[in-house]
N, C-alpha and C positions, 0 to 999 in steps of 0.2 A: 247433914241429912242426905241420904239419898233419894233421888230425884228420877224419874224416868222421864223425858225430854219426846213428845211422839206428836203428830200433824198427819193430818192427808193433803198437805197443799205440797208435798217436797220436801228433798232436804235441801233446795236452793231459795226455800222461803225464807227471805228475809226478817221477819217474825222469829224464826226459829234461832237463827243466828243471833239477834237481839237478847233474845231469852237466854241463851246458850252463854254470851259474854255476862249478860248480868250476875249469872248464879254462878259460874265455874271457881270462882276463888273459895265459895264459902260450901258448896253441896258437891257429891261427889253424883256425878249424872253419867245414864246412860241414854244414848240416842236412839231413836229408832225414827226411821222414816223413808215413806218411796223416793226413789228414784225421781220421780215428777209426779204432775200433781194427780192427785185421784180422787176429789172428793165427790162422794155421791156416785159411786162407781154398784157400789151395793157387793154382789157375789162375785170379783173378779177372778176371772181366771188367766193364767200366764200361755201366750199363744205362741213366743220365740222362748227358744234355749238358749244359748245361755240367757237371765237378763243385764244387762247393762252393769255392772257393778266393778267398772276397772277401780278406781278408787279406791274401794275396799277391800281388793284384792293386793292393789301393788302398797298400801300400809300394812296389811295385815291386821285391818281394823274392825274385823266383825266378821260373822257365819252369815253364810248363804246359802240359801234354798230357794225352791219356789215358792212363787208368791199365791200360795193356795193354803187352804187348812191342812194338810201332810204337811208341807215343807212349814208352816209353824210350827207343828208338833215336833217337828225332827231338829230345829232349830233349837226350841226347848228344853229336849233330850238334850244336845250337843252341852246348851251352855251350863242342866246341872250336873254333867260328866264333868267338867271343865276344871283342873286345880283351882282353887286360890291364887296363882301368883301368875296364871297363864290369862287368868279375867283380867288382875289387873293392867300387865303388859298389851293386853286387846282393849283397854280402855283407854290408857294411854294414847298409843296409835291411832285409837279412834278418833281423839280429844285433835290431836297431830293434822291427821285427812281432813277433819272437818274444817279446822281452821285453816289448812292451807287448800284446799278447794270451794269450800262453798261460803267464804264471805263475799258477800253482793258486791261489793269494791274490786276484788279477785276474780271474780266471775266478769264483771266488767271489763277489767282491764286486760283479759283474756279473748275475750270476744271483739274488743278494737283491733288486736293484733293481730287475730283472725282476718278482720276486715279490710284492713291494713295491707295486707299483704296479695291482696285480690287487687 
């Protein structure tokens, strides 16, 4: 089954990564989610350019826009331009970033070493 995977709390919600390990073997999912958390934000608007999205940039795991109603619509557009076999390769990689950045344990032990080192 496919599965859309989406939150306003993050993609460092650990909820989401729970959800994410449960269903990945048996649904084939796509993720969506901010940066950090937003909920209850209502009409956001994007005030820096670029936004934050190294991650998804250095896998190759997903489009980027703003985080406005255009850069949805353009987003949109992009992915039903998009081959068949170039989604799946951008799924993949997606599958790749998320598990090796934002499980809570990864992020933890990222941010010790951070501290660590001060």
């Amino acid at each position: 089954m496919k599965i859309l995977l989406t939150n306003d709390d993050g993609i460092y919600a650990p909820g989401l990564f729970a959800l994410y390990q449960a269903l990945k073997s048996d649904h084939e999912l796509t993720i969506v989610a901010p940066e950090s958390e937003m909920s209850a934000v209502g009409h956001a608007i994007t005030l820096t350019l670029p936004l934050r999205v190294q991650e998804v940039k250095k896998y190759n795991a997903g489009l980027i826009e703003n985080d406005d109603l255009d850069g949805t619509i353009k987003l949109l557009e992009k992915w039903l331009k998009m081959p068949a076999s170039e989604k799946k390769l951008m799924k993949k990689q997606a599958a790749k970033c998320f598990e090796e950045n934002f499980e809570i344990n990864k992020i933890v032990e990222s941010l010790m070493r951070l501290l660590n080192k001060k």
